[in-house]
C-alpha positions, -999 to 999 in steps of 0.1 A, spaced: -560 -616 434 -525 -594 435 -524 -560 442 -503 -532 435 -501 -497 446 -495 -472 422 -474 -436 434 -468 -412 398 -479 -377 395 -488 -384 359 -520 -395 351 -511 -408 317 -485 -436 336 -510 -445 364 -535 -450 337 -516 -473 314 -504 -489 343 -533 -498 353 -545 -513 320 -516 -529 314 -519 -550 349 -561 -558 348 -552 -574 316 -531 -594 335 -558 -603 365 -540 -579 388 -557 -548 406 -546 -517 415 -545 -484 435 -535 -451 427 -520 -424 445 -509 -392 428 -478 -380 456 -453 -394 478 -476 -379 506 -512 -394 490 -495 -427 490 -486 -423 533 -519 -416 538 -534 -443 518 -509 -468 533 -530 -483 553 -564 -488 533 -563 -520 522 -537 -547 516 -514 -547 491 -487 -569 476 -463 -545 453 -453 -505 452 -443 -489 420 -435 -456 426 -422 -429 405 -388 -410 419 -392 -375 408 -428 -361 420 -440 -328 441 -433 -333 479 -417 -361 486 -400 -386 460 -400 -417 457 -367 -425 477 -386 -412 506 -417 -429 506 -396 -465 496 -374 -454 526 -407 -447 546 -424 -476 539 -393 -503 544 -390 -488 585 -425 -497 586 -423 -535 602 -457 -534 590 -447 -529 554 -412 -536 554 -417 -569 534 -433 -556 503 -412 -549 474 -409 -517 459 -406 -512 425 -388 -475 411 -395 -457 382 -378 -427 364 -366 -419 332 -332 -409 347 -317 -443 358 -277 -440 363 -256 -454 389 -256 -427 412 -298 -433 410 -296 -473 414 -270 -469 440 -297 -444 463 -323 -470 453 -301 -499 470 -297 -476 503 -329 -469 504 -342 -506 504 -360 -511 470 -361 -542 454 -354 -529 417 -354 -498 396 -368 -492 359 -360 -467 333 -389 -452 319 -407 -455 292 -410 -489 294 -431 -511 277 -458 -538 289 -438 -571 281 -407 -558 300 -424 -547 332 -447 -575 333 -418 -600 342 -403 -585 367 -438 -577 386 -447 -611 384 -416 -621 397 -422 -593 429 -454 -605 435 -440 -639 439 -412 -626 463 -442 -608 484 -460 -641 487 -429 -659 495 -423 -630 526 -457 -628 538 -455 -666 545 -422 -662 562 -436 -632 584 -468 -649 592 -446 -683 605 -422 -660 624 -456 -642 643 -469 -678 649 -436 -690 661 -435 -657 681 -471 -660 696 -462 -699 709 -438 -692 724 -450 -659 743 -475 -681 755 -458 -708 769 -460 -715 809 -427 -699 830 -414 -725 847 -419 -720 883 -378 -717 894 -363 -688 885 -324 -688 873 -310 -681 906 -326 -716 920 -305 -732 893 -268 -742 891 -241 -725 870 -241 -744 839 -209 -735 815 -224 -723 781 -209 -751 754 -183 -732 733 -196 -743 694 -165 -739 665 -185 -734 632 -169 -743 599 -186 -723 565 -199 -748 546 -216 -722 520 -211 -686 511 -232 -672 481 -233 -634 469 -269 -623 455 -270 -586 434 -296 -562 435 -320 -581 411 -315 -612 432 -289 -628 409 -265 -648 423 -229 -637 413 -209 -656 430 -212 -690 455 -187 -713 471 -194 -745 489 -224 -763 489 -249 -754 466 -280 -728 487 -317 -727 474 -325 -700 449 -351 -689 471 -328 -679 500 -318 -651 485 -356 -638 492 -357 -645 529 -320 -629 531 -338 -601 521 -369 -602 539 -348 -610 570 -323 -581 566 -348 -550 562 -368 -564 586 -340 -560 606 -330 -530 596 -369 -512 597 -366 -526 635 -332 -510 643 -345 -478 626 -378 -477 651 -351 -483 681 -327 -463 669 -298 -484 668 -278 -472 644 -260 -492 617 -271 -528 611 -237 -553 609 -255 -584 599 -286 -608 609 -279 -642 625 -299 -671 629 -288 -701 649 -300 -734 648 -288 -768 667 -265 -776 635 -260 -749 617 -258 -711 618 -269 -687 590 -256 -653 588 -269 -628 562 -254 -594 555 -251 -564 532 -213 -560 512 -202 -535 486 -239 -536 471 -248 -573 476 -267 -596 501 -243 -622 512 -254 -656 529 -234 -672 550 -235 -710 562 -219 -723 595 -218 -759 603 -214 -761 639 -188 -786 651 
């Protein structure tokens, strides 16, 4: 059963929220502060944040931008809340890593969508993470082979020209805007995500300043993924 942790000062909203969800087969827990919540982070599991932006201490900005350079946590959406929603407000909301923001109040049948489309996303990530860590744990135990590099002769690295076979721009609600080329999965737009604040909670822990884009390379292909004027962008290389 989905969970989802709760962050709001008010008692009325955590409350309702928390009807509105067990109605729905979905549990929850509650934390009344920005600081409560990073405390409780680590209690049990959980699939979703909805926090509240405006509270004592520290707001919600914080504890999304908290939680996202946490590799641990880094995959788990996080849901905003405030009655004050402008574009200065979604644009902080985008730097900060959350998945979406929504104005309050806001009634059942409106929030219930999008939460069931973030708990979806969450499932979708956790799977990628835990293949990545079993990927990551074969090959950290595989045998070294017994000559070193030095034993071996210079071998010229193969010089690959890649041609861009797809390019597709995704908004903050995971939308795609605009696409060119071959036609990408809809759900690529979720791993571009998971991939890139991943990448970016990492480089925060190491300290290594601005993140320019994440690569992967395969035999055939290469996909690059990257943040642009406010959108995810997914790139395509066919290696020739």
């Amino acid at each position: 059963m989905p969970e989802i942790f709760i962050v709001d000062d008010s008692v009325s909203v955590r409350k309702a929220l928390e009807i509105a969800f067990k109605q729905h087969h979905i549990t929850t827990r509650n934390a009344v502060s920005g600081e409560d919540a990073l405390d409780k982070l680590d209690d049990a599991p959980f699939d979703l944040m909805i926090t509240d932006i405006i509270m004592p201490g520290i707001t919600g900005f914080e504890l999304c931008q908290q939680v996202k350079a946490n590799p641990r946590y880094a995959h788990i959406p996080v849901l905003l809340i405030s009655g004050n929603v402008d574009e200065e407000v979604r644009r902080e909301a985008q730097q900060v890593g959350a998945e979406d923001i929504l104005r309050k109040p806001f009634r059942p049948d409106e929030l219930l969508p999008i939460v069931q489309r973030f708990l979806q996303l969450s499932a979708q990530r956790r799977q990628a993470a835990e293949g990545a860590a079993s990927v990551e744990q074969i090959s950290s135990g595989a045998e070294p082979s017994a000559s070193t590099a030095a034993d071996q002769p210079s071998t010229p690295v193969p010089v690959h020209q890649s041609i861009v076979v797809a390019t597709a721009f995704f908004n903050a609600q995971g939308q795609l805007q605009q696409s060119s080329g071959v036609a990408l999965p809809p759900a690529v737009q979720s791993y571009a995500r998971f991939y890139l604040n991943t990448a970016q909670a990492l480089g925060t822990q190491l300290s290594s300043g601005h993140m320019h884009d994440v690569r992967l390379d395969f035999e055939t292909q290469q996909i690059i993924f990257s943040h642009l004027d406010g959108y995810v962008k997914v790139e395509v290389l066919l290696k020739s």
